[in-house]
N, CA, C and O atoms as CSV, one atom per row, in Angstrom:
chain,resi,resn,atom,element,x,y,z
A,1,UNK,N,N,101.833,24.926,36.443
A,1,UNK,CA,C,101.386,26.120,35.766
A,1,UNK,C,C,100.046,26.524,36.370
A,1,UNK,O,O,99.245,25.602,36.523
A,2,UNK,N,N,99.676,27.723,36.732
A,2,UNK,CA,C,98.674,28.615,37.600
A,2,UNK,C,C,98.449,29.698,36.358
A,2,UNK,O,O,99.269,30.558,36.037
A,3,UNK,N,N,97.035,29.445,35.671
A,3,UNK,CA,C,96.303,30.383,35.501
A,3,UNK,C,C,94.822,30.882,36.226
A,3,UNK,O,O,93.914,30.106,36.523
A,4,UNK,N,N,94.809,32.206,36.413
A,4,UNK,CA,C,93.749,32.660,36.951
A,4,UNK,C,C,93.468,33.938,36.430
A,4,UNK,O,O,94.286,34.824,36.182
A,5,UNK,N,N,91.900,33.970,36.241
A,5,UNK,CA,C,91.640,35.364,34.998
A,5,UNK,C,C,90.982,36.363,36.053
A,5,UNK,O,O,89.813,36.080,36.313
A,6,UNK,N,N,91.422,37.306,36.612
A,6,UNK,CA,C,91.256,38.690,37.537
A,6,UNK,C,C,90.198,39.591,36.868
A,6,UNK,O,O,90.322,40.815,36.916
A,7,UNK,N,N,89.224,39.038,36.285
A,7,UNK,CA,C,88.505,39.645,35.325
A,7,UNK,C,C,88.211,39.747,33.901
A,7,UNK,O,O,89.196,40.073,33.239
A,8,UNK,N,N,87.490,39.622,33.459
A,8,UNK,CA,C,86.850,39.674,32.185
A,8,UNK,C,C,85.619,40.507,31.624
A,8,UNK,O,O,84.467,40.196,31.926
A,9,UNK,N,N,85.815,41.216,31.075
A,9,UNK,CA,C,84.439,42.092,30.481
A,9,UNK,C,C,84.626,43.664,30.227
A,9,UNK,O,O,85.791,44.000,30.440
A,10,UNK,N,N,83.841,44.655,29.851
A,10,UNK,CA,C,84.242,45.901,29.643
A,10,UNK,C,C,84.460,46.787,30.758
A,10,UNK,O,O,84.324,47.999,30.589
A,11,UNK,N,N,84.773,46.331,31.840
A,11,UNK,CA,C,85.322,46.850,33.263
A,11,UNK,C,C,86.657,46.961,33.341
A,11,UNK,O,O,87.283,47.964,33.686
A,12,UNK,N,N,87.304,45.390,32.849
A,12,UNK,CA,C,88.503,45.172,32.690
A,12,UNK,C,C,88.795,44.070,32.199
A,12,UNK,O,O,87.867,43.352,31.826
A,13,UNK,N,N,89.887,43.711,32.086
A,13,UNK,CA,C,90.548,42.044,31.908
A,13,UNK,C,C,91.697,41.993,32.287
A,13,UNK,O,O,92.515,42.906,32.404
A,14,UNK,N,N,91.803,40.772,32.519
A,14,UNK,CA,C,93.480,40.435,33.151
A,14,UNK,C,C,93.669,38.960,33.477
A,14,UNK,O,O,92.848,38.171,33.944
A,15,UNK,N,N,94.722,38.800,33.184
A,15,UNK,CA,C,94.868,37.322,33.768
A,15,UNK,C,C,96.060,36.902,34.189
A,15,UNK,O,O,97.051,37.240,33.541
A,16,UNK,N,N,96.175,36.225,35.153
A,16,UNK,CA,C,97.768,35.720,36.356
A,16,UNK,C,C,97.973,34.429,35.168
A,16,UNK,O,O,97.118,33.655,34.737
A,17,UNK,N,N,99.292,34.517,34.867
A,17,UNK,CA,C,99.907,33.084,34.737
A,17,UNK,C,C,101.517,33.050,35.390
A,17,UNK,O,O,102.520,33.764,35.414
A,18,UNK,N,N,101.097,31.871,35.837
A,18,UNK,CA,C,102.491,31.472,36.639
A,18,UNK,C,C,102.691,30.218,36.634
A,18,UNK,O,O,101.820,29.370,36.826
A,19,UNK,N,N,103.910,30.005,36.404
A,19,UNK,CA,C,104.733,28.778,35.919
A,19,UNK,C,C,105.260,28.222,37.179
A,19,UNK,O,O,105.565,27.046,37.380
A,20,UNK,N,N,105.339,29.360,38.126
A,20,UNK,CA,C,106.370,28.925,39.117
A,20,UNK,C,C,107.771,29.222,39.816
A,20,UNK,O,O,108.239,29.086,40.946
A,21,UNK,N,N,108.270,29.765,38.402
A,21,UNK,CA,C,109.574,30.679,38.081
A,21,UNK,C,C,108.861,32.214,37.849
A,21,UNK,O,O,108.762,33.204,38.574
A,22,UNK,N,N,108.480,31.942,36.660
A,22,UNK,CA,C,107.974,33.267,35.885
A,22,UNK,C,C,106.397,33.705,36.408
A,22,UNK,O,O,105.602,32.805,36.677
A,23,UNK,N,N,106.113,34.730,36.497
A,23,UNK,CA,C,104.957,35.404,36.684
A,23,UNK,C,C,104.583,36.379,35.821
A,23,UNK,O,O,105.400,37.254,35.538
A,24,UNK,N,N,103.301,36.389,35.268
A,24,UNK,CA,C,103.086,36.837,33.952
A,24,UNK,C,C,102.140,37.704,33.578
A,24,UNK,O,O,101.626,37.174,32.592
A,25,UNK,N,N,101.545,38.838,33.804
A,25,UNK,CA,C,100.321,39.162,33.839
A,25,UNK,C,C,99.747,39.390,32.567
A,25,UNK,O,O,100.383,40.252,31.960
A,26,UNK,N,N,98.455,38.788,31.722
A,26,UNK,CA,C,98.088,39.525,30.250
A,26,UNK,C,C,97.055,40.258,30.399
A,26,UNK,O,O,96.094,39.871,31.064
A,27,UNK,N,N,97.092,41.336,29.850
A,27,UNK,CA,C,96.354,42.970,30.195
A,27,UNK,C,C,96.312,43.202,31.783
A,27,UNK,O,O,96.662,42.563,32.776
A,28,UNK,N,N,95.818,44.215,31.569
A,28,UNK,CA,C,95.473,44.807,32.710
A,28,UNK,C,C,94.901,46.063,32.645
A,28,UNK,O,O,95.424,47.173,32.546
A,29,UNK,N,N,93.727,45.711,32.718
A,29,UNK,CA,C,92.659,46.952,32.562
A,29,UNK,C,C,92.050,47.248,34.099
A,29,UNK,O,O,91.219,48.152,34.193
A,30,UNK,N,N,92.248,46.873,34.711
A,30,UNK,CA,C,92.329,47.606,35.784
A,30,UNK,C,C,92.678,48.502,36.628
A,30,UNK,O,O,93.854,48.556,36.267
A,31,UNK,N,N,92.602,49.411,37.637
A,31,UNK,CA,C,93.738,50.383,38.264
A,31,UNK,C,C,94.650,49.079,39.189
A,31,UNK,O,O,94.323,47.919,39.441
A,32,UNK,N,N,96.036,49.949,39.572
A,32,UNK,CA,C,96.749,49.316,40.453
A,32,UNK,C,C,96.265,48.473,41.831
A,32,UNK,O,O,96.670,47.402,42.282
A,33,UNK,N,N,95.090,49.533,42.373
A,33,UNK,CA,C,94.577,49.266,43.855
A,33,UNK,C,C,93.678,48.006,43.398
A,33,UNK,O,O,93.872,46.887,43.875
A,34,UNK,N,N,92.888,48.215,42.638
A,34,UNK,CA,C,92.260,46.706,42.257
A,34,UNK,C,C,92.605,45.611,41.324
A,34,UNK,O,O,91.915,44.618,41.096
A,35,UNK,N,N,93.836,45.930,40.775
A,35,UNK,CA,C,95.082,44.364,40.566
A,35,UNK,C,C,95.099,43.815,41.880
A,35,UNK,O,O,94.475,42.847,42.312
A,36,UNK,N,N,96.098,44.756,42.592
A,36,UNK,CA,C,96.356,44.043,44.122
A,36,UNK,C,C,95.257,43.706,44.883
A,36,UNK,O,O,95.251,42.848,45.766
A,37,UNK,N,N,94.275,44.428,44.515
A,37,UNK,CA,C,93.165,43.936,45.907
A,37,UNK,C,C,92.662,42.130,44.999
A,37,UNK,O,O,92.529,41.105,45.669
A,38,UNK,N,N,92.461,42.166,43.386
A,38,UNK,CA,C,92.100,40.883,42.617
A,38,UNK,C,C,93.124,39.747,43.671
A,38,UNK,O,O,92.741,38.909,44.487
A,39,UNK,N,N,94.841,40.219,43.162
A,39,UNK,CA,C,95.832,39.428,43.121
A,39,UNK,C,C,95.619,38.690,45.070
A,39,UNK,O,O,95.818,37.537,45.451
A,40,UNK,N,N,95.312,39.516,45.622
A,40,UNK,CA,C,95.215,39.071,47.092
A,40,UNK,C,C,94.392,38.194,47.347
A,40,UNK,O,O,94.572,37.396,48.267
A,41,UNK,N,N,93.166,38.179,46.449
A,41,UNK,CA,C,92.370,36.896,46.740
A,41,UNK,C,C,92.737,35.674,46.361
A,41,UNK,O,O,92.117,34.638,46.600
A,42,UNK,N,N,93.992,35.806,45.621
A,42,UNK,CA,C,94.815,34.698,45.244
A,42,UNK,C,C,96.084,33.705,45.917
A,42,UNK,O,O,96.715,32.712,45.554
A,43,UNK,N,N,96.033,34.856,47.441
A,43,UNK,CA,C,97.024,35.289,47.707
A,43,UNK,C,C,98.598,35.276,46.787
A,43,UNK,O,O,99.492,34.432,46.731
A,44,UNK,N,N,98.500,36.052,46.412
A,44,UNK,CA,C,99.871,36.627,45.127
A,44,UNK,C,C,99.960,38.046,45.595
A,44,UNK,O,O,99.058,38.680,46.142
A,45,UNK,N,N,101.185,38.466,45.302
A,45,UNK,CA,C,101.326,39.491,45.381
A,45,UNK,C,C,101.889,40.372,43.913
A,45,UNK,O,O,102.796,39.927,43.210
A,46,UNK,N,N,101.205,41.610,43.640
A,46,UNK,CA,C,101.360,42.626,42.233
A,46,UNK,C,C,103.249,42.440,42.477
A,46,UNK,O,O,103.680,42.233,41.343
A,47,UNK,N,N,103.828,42.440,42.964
A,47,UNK,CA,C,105.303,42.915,43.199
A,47,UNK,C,C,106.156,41.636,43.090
A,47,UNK,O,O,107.380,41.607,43.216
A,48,UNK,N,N,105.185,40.360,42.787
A,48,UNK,CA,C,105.973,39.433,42.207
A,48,UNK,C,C,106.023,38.992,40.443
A,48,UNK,O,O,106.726,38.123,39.927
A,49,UNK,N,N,105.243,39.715,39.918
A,49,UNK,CA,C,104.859,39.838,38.568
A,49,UNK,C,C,106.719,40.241,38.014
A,49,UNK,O,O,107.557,40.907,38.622
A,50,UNK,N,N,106.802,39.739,37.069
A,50,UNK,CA,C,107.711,39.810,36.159
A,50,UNK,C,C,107.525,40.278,34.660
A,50,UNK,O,O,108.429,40.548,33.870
A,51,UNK,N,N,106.200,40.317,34.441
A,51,UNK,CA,C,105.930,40.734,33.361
A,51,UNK,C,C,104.896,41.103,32.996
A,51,UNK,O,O,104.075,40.503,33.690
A,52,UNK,N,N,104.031,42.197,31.824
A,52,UNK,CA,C,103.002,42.287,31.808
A,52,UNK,C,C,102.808,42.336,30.149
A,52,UNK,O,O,103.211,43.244,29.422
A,53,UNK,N,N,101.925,40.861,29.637
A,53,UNK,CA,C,101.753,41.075,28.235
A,53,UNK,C,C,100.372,41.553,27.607
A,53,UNK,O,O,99.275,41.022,27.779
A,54,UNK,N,N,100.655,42.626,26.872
A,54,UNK,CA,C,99.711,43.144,26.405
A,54,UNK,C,C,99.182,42.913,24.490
A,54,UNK,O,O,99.794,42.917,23.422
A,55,UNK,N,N,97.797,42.742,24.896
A,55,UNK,CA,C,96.696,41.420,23.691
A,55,UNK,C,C,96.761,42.585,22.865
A,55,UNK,O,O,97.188,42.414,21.724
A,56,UNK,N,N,96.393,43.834,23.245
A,56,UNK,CA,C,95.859,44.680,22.113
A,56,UNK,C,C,95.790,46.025,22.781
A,56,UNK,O,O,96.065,45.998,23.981
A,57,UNK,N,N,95.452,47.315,22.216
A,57,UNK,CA,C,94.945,48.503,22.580
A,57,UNK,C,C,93.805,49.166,23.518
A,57,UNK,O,O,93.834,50.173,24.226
A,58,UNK,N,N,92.712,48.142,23.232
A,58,UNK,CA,C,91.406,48.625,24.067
A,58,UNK,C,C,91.837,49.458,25.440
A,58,UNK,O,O,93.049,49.403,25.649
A,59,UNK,N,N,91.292,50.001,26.136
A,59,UNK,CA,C,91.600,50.837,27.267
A,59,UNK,C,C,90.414,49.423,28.757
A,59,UNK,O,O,90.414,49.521,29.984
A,60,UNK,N,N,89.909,48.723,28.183
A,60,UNK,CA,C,89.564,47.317,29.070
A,60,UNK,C,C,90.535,46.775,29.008
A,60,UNK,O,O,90.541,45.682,29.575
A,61,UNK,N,N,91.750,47.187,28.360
A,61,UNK,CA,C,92.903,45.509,28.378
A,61,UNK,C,C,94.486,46.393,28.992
A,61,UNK,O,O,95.360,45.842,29.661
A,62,UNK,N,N,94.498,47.945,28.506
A,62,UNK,CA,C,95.701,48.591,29.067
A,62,UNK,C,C,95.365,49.736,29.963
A,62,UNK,O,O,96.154,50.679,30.010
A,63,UNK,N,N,93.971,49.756,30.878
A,63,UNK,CA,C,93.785,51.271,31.460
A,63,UNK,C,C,94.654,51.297,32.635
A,63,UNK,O,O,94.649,52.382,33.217
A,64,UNK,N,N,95.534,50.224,33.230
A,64,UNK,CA,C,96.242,50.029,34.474
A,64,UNK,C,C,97.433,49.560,34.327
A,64,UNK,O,O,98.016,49.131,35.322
A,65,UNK,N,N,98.069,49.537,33.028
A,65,UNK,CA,C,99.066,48.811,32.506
A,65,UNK,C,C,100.175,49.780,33.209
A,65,UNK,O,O,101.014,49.298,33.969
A,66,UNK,N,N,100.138,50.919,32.965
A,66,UNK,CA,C,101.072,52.380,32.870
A,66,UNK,C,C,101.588,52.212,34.367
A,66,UNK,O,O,102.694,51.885,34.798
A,67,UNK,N,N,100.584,52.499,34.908
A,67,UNK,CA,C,100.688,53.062,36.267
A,67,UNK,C,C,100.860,51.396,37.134
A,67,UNK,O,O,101.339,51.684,38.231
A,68,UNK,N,N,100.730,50.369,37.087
A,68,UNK,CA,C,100.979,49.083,37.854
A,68,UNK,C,C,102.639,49.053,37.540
A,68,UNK,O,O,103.361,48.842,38.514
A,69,UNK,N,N,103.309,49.268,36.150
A,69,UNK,CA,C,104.572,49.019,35.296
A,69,UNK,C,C,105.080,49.444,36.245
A,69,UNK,O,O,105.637,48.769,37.111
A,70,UNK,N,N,104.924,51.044,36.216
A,70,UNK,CA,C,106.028,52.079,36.599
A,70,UNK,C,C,106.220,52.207,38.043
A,70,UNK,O,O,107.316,52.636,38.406
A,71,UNK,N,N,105.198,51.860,39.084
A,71,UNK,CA,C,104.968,51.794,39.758
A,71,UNK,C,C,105.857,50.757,40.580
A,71,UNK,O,O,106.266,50.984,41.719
A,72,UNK,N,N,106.101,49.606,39.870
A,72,UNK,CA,C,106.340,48.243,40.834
A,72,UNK,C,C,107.765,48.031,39.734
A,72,UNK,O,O,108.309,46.967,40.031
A,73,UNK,N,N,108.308,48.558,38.870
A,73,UNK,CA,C,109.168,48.274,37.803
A,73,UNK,C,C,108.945,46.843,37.269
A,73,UNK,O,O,109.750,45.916,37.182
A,74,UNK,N,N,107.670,46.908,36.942
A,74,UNK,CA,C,107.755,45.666,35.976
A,74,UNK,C,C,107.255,45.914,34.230
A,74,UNK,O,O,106.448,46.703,33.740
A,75,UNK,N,N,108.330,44.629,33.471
A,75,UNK,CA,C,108.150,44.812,31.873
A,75,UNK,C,C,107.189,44.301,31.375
A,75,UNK,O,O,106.686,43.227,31.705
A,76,UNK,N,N,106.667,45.394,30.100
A,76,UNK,CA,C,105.829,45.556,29.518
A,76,UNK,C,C,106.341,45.303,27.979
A,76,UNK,O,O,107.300,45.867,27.453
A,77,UNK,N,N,105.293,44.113,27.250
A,77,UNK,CA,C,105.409,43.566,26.224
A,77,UNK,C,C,104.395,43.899,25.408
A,77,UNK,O,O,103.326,43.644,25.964
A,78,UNK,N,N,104.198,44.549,23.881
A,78,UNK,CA,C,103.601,44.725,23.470
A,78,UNK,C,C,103.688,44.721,21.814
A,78,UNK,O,O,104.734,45.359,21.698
A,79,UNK,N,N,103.410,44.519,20.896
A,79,UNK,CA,C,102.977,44.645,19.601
A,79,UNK,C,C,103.832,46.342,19.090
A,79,UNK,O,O,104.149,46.934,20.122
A,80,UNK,N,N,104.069,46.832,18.312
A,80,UNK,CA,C,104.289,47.854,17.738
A,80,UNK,C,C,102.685,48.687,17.569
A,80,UNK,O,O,102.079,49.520,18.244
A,81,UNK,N,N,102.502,48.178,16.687
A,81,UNK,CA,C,101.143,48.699,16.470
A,81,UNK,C,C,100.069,48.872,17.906
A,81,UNK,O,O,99.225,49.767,17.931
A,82,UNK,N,N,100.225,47.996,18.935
A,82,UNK,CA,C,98.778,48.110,20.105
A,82,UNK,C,C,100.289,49.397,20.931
A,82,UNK,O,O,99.800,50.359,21.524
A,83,UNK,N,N,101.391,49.360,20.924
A,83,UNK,CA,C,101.964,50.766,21.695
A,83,UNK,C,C,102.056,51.746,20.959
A,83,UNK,O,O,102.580,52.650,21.610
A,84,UNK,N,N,101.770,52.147,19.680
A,84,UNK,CA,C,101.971,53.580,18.896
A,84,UNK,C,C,100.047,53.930,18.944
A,84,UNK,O,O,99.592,55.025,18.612
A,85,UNK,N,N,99.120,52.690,19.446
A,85,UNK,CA,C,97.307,53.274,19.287
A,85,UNK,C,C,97.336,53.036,20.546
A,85,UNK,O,O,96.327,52.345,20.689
A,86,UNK,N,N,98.119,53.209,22.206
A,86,UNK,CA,C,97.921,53.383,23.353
A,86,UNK,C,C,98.780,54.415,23.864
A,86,UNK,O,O,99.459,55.193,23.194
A,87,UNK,N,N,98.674,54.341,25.248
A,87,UNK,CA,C,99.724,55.128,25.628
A,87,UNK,C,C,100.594,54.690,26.587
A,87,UNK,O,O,100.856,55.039,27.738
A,88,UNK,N,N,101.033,53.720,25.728
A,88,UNK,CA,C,101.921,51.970,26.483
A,88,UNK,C,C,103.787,53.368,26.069
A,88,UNK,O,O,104.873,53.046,26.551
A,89,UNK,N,N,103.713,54.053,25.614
A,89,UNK,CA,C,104.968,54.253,25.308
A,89,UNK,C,C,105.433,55.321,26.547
A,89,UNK,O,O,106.455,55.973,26.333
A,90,UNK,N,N,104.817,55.496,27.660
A,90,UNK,CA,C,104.971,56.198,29.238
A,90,UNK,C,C,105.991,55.030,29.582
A,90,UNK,O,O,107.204,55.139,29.762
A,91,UNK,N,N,105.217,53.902,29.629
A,91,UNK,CA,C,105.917,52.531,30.330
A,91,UNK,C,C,107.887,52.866,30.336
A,91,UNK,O,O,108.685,53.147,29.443
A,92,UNK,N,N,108.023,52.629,31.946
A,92,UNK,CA,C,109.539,52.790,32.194
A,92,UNK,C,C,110.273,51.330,30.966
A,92,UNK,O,O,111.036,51.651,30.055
A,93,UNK,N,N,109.975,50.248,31.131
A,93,UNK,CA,C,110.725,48.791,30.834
A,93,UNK,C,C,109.816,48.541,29.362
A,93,UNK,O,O,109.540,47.347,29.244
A,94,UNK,N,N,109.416,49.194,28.489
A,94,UNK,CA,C,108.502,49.046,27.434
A,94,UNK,C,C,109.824,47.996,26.804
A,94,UNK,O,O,111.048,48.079,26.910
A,95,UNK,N,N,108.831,46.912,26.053
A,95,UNK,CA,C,109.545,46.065,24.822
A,95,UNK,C,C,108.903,45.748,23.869
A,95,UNK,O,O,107.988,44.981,24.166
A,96,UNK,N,N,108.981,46.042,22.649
A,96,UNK,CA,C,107.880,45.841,21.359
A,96,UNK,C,C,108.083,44.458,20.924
A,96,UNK,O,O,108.886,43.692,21.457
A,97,UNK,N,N,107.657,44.295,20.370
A,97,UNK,CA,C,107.779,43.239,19.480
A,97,UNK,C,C,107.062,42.830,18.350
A,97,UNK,O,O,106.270,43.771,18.396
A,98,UNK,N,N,106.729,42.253,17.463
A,98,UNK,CA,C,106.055,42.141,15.787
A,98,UNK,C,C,105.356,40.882,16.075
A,98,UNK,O,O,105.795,39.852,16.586
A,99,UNK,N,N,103.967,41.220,15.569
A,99,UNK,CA,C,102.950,40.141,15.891
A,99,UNK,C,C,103.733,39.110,15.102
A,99,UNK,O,O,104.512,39.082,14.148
A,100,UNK,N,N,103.084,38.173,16.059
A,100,UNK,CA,C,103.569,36.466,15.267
A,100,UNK,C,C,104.764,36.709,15.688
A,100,UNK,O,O,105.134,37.446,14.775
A,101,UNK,N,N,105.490,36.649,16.269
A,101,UNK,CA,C,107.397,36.766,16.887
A,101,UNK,C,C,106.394,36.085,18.381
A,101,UNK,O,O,105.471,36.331,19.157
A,102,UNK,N,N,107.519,35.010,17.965
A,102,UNK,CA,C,107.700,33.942,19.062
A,102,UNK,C,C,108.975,34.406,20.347
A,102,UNK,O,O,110.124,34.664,19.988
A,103,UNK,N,N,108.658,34.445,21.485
A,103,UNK,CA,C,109.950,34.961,22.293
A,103,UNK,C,C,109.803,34.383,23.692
A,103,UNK,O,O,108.608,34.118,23.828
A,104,UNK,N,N,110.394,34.108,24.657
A,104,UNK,CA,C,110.361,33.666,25.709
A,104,UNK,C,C,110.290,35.337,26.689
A,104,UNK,O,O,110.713,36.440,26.343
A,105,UNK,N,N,109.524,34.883,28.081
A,105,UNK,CA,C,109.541,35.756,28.809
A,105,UNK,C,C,109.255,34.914,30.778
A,105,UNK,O,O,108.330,34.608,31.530
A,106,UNK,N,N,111.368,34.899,30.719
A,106,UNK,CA,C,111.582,33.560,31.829
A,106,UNK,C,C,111.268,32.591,31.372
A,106,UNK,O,O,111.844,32.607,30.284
A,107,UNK,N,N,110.483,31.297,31.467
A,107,UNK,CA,C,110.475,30.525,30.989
A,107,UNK,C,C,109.131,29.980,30.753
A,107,UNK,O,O,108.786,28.814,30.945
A,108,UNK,N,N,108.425,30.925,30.326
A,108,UNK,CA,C,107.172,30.995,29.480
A,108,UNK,C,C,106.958,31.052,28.074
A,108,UNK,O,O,106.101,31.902,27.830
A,109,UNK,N,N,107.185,30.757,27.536
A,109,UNK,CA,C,107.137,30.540,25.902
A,109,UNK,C,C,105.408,31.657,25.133
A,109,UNK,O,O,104.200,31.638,25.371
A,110,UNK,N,N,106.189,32.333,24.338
A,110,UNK,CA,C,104.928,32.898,23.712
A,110,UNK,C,C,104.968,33.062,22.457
A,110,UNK,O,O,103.991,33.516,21.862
């Protein structure tokens, strides 16, 4: 298991987890060009991501969510409530779900 946090603070946040199988991204407040330019110092690539879970609403945790999703077709996991106070509902692969709901995403457990 590979975690690495691509940022933290009111700029952005984000963080890589990877299992190995699954690739996982949580928030992403960043734009697209500086995910990939983060993800490269990792060498990883944005286009192996499988998923992108989103903590909450802030625009530090979803300002790059939209445009990385739709962009690279990857799914977007989110709360009911943090996608009806964002504008997570653009997202091509959007999936809600109810806080506290336990669900797998590949074989990452959340």
């Amino acid at each position: 298991m590979r975690f690495a946090s691509l940022g933290s603070g009111s700029r952005g946040n984000s963080t890589l987890v990877d299992s190995g199988k699954t690739s996982l991204m949580i928030d992403c407040g960043f734009s697209k060009r500086e995910v990939e330019r983060r993800l490269s110092n990792l060498d990883f690539l944005a286009e192996r991501l499988d998923a992108i879970l989103v903590t909450h609403e802030h625009s530090d945790h979803v300002s790059g969510v939209v445009s990385l999703a739709n962009e690279l077709d990857i799914a977007v996991y989110a709360t009911h409530g943090t996608v009806s106070a964002s504008s997570l509902n653009s997202v091509n692969r959007l999936l809600k779900f109810n806080a506290g709901e336990q669900f797998l995403i590949g074989d990452i457990h959340i």
